[in-house]
N, C-alpha and C positions, 0 to 999 in steps of 0.2 A: 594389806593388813600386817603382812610380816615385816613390815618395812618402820610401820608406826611403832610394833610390839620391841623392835630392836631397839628404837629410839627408846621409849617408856624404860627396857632393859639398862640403856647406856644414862639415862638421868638417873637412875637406882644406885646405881655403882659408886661405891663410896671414894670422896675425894682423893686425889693423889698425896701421899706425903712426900714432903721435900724430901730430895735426892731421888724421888723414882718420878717416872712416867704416867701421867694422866689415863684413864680411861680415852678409846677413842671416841672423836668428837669432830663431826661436820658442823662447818659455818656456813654461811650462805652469803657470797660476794654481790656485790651491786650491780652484777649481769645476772641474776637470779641462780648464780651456778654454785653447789656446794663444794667447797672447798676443805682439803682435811690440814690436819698438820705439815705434811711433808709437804705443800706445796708452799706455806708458810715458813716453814722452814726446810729450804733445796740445800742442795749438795752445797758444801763451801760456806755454808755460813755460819755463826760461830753461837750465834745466841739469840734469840726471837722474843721482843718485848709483845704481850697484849695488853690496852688498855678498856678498859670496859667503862661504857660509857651511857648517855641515854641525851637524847636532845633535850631536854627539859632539865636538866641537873645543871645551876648555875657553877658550882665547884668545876666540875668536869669541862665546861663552856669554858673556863677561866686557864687552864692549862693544856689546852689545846695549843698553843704557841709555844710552848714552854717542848711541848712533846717534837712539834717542827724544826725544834734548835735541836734537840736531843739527838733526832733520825740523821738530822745534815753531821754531826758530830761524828755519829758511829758509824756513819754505812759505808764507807773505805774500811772499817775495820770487820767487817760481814754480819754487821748485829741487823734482825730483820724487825719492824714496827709494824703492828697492827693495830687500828682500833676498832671493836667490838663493842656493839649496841647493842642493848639488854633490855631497850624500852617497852612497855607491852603493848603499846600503840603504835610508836614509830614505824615508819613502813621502809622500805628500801629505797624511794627517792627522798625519804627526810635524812637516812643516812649519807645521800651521794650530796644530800645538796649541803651538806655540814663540811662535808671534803673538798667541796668548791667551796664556799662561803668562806674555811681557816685554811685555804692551799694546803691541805694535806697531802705529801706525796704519794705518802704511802697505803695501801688497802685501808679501805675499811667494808666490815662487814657485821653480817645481823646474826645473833643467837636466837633465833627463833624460839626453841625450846629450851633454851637454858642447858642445852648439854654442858658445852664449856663454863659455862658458871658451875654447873654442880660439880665438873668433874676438877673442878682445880679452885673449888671452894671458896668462890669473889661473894660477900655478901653487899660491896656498897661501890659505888661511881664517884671519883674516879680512881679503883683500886687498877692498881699495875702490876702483871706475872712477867716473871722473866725464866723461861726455860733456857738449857744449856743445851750444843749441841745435839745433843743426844735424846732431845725434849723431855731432861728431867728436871722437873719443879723447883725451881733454885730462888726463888723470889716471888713471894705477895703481901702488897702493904701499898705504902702512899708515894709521891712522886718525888714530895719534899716535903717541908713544915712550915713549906710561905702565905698559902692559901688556907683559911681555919672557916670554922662554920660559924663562929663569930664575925670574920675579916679578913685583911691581909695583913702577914708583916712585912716589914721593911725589908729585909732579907729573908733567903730559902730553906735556910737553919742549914739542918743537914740534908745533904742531896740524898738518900735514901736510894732511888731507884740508880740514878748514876754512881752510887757506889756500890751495890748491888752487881751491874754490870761488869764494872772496873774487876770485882773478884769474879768473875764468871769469866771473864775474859783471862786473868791473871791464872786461871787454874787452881784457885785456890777456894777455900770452902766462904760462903755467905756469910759477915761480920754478923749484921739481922738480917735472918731468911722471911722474919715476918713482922710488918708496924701495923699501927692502927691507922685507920682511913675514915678522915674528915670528908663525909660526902653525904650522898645523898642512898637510901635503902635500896637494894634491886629487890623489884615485884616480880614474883612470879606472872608468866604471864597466862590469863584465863583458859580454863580448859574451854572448850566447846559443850555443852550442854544438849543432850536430847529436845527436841521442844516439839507441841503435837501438833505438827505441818506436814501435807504430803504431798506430792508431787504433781497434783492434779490440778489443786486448788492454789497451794501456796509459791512453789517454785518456780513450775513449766511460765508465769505469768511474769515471773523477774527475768529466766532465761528470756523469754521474746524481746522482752525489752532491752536486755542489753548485748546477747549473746550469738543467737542465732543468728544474725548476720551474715556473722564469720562460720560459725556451727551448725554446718547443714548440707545439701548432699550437692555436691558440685563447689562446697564453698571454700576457700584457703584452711580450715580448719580440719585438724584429722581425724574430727568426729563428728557424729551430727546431736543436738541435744532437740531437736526436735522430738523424739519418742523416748521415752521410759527407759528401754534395755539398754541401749549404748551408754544414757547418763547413768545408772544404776553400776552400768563395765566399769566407767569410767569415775565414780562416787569418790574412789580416798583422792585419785589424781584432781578433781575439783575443789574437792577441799582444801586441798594443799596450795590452790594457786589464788585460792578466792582469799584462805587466811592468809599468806605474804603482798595482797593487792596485785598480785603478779598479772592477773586478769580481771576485768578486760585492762588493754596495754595503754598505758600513759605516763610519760616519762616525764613532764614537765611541772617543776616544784611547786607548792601550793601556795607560796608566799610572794609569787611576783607575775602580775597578768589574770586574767579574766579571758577564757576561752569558751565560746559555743560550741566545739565538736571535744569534748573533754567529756571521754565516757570513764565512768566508777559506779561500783556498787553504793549503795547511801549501807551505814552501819546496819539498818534494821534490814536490807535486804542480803548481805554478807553472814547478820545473825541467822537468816531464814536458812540461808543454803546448806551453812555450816551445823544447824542442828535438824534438817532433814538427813544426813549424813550421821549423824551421831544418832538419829535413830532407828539406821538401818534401813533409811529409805523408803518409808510409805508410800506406795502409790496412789492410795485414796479413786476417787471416781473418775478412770482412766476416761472413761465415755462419754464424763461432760467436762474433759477439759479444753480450756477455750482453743480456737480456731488459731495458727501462726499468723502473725503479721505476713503484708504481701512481703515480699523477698527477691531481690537481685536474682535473677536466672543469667543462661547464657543471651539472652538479647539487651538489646541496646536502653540503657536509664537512662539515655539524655533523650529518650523515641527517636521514633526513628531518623536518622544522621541522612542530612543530604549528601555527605562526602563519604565515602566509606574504604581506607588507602590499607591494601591487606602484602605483608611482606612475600617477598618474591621467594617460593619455597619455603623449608622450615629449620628451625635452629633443633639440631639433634644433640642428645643429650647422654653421658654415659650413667649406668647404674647407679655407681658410686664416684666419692672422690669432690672436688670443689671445683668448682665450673668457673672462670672468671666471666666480668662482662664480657655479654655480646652485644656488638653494634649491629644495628638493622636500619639503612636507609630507606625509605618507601617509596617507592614506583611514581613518582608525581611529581614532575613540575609547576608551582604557583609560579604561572607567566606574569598576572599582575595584584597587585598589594589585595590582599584578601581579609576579611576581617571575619571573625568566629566569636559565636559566642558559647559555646560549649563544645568539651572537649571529652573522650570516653577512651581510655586502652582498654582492650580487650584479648586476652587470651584463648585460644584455641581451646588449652591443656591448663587449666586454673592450678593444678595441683605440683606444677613444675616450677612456674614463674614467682616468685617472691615477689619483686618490685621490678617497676621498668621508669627511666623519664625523658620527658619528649621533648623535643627543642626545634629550633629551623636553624636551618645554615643554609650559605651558599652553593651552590652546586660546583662541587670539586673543593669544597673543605671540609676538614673531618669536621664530629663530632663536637659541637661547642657548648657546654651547658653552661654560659655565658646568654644565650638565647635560649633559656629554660620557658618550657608555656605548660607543663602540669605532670604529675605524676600519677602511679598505680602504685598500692601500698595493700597489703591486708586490711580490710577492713574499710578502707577509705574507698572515699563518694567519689564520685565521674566529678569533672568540674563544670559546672551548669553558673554562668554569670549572672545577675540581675540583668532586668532589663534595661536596656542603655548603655550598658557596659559589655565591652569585646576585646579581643587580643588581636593585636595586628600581624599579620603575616608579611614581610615584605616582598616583593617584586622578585623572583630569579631565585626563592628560595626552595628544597625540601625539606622535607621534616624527616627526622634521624631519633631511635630509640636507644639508649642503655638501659640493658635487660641484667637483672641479677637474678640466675636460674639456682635452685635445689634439686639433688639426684634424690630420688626416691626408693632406689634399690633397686630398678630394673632402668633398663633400657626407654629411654621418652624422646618427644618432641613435640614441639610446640609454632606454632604460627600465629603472631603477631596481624590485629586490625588494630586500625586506628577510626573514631569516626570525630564526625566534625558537621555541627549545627551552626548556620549560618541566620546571620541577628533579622528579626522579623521586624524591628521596631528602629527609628535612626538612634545613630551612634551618638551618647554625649560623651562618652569619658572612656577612656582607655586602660586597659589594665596593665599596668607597669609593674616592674620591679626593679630594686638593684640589689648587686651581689657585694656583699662585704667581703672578702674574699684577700688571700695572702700566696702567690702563687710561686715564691720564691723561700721559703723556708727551707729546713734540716734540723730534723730531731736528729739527736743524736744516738750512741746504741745505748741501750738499756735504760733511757732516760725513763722515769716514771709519769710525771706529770708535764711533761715540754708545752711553755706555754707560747703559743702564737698570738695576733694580734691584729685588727685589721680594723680602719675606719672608712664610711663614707658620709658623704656630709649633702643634705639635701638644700637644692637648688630653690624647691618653691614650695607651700603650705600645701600638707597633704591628711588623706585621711588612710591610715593602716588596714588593709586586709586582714592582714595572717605574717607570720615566722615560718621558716623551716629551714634546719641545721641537715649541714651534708658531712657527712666524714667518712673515713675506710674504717678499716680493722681496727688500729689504733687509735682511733677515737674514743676520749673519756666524757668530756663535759663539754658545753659551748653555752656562753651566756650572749643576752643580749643586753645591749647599753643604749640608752639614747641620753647626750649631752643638749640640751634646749640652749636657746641664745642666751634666758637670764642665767645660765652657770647653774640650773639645776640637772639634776642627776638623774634618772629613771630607769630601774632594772626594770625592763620588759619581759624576760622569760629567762630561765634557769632550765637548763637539760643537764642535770646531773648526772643522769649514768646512760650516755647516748648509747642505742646499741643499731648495728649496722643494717638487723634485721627487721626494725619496727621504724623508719624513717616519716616519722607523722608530720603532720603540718599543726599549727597553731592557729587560728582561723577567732577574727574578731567576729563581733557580733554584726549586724547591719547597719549601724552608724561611724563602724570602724574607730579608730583613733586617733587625732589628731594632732601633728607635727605641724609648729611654725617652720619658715622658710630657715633654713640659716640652722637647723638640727642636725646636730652627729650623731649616726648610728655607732655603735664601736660594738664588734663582734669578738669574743674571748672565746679562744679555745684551749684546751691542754688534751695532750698526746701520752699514752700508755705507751711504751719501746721496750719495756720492762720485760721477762722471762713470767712475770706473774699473771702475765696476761694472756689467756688460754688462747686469744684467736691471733697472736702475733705471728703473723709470717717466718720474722729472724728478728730477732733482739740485735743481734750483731751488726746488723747493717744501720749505717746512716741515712735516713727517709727523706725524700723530696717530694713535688708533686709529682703526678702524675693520672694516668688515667685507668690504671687497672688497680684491684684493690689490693696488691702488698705494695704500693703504693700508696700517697696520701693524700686528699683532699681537703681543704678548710673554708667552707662554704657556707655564709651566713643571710637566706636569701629573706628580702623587705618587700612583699608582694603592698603595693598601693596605689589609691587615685589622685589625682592633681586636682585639689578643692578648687572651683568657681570655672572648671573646665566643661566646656558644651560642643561640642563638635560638632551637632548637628548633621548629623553625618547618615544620608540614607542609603541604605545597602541594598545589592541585590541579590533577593533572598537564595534564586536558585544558584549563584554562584561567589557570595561574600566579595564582590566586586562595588567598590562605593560611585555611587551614581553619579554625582556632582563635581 
């Protein structure tokens, strides 16, 4: 509460006048992290433009290229750009995916509450602040005079915002500190609203459905919302993640692709949470509310595993501090070609392990996730095939884990199973994948947006799975392309603000999607190297691949089947060995 009441406090505060310092004011960057001024504007730099902005403001859309010349212009001279979204809907993957969509190098970030709008007095999109060193008020108004709400003119008139700069840089005082801006209104964005729902009846029935999952007592999450008191504990922190879309987790933009494992609140059940919250929480009839959905425990969702391959001792862990990967090979030789149709990681200690992914290799090579066969994620399902469909194992392989662990403040450990259901019904189709992948790259230091590139080009007509982007630390964004044989285009998925810690898969429907023969995939990435980037290792160093994560990865994996393929292929069920 003290936390919301300091906010209320800081939108109160009357705007900054030119030549002083704004009230303070948190942003909220495209990793969900609040960001203040100083980190916007670090040591050494001379001048910090923000632009306020909103996806729907066609003005503001129009001068986004115009802002990308400006940044490459000034940033040898240490002038720092932001663009701030003010939208009262726009979520934070509609702002990362505007940063892919116009390569913008540099941050962009969400005013949630309109602090920075009130505290430095923007009433319209796309108006532009330019603070000075010292983050005092030296500039708001328009960007130029080329862009009108009737049109465009033929030229930019006067460049306004660049000559603004020019004297801010030149040490001398703002020719105009302040123009008028051709844009569009900034809405305030809606309070939350009381509404008479309690927790019995209206809420606990949204959480089953999309939350407790993850929210329950043995689950990755570090509460349980199955009972009344913990949610009630945990009340502003829900509201807070429900109103930014922050939860539940999905990163992939709403304008390119159709996914079946694509979990979101629908608006009427985000209004439900958000004004059980605002009225203090009703519990209503604890005693008739409904029963939890069944729920993941610690045994096996794919039933019980004919194979069951448990690592040899266990991966110790310290209190604190960042753990890199650990590798864990598994006690098992596949003497001959094995075939599976579901696949389950299992943690010992659920509360240590973040993500782990599972691969085969040969016996005496390292880890290859080039032979990737399924991951563990928070929140994500065992991988259970249709029937007919299995992953091959070949001949002389084991299977090898990379584990990415969390310290939890004391001392842990954990021990890695793996289980492995083998196909009851014959084999027609195989489940493949290829990796779009660039394993020869170099970000440079402090690049912002480094963008990489990689294509593969499919051999024969197929039908799409699923997507899933891999990156380290540095990872921003990664799109997917598919180029068809007539010369059409097809964005497939947009990961606008990847983050290292929710590594999800993208997962077609049951008829999947279909590529002719003769299709490129083309996988885009860009790299953050930047100091602005809270989880970067070292800015200073030049990045390669690698296998640990201050290192980099750029991995665009194409899980799918070979359309008109029948393999007929009967297995034996006690030991995934094909008969024929």
């Amino acid at each position: 509460m003290f936390a919301a009441s300091l906010v209320t406090l800081l939108a109160l505060a009357a705007p900054a006048e030119f030549g002083e310092a704004p009230p303070r004011f948190l942003l909220t960057d495209t990793r969900f992290l609040p960001r203040s001024l100083d980190e916007l504007l670090p040591d050494g730099s001379t001048a910090l433009v923000l632009v306020f902005t909103t996806p729907d403001c066609p003005i503001a859309r129009r001068y986004l290229p115009r802002l990308v010349e400006l940044e490459a212009e000034y940033r040898a001279r240490g002038v720092r750009f932001a663009l701030v979204d003010v939208g009262p809907e726009s979520t934070i993957v509609d702002v990362a995916a505007m940063q892919v969509e116009h390569g913008l190098p540099f941050p962009a970030l969400k005013d949630f509450d309109h602090a920075a709008v009130d505290a430095l007095g923007v009433t319209r999109t796309p108006e532009a602040v330019v603070l000075d060193a010292g983050s005092r008020l030296r500039y708001r108004g328009r960007i130029d005079r080329q862009v009108r709400l009737g049109g465009v003119r033929p030229t930019r008139g006067r460049e306004d915002l660049k000559e603004a700069i020019e004297d801010v840089l030149a040490g001398r005082p703002v020719f105009l500190e302040s123009t008028p801006v051709d844009g569009c209104r900034v809405t305030a964005p809606p309070k939350p609203e009381p509404l008479p729902v309690t927790w019995a009846e209206d809420v606990l029935p949204i959480l089953h459905r999309r939350c407790v999952e993850c929210h329950r007592d043995g689950g990755e999450a570090p509460f349980s919302l199955l009972e009344l008191e913990p949610a009630r504990a945990n009340a502003e922190m829900i509201a807070e993640v429900v109103r930014q879309r922050r939860m539940p987790p999905w990163f992939a933009s709403e304008e390119h692709g159709e996914f079946v494992n694509r979990r979101e609140l629908t608006p009427d059940e985000r209004r439900t949470i958000l004004g059980w919250v605002a009225a203090g929480t009703p519990p209503g009839d604890v005693a008739a509310a409904p029963a939890p959905p069944p729920l993941p425990s610690d045994a096996w969702e794919i039933a019980q595993p004919d194979l069951v391959l448990t690592q040899l001792g266990t991966t110790d862990l310290p209190a604190d501090g960042y753990v890199p990967y650990q590798y864990v090979v598994l006690p098992y030789v596949f003497l001959e070609e094995t075939w599976i149709e579901a696949v389950q990681i299992l943690p010992e200690n659920r509360s240590v392990l973040h993500h782990a992914n599972l691969a085969y290799f040969k016996v005496g090579e390292k880890f290859r996730s080039s032979n990737f066969i399924t991951g563990q994620v928070p929140g994500g399902d065992a991988m259970v095939l249709p029937a007919g469909v299995a992953v091959r194992i070949p001949a002389g392989s084991v299977l090898g884990l990379q584990a990415h662990y969390v310290t939890t403040g004391r001392e842990e450990s954990d021990r890695l199973r793996v289980g492995l259901r083998f196909p009851r019904e014959p084999v027609r189709q195989r489940l493949r994948h290829v990796q779009v992948t660039d394993l020869r790259f170099e970000i440079p230091p402090h690049a912002p947006a480094h963008e990489v590139r990689a294509r593969r080009t499919l051999k024969r007509a197929v039908s799409a799975v699923g997507l899933f982007s891999h990156m380290h630390l540095r990872g921003r964004d990664m799109t997917f392309l598919a180029h068809r044989p007539d010369g059409e285009v097809e964005t497939l998925l947009i990961v606008p603000n990847y983050s290292f810690d929710w590594q999800m898969s993208y997962q077609y429907g049951p008829e999947g999607k279909r590529f002719p023969a003769g299709t490129t995939i083309e996988v885009i990435a860009h790299f953050d190297n930047s100091t602005f980037n809270p989880f970067n290792p070292d800015p200073d160093a030049a990045v390669r691949f690698g296998l640990q994560t201050f290192h980099e990865m750029m991995y665009g994996f194409f899980f799918y089947l070979e359309d008109g393929e029948d393999l007929g292929l009967r297995v034996d069920p006690e030991n995934g060995h094909a008969l024929d």
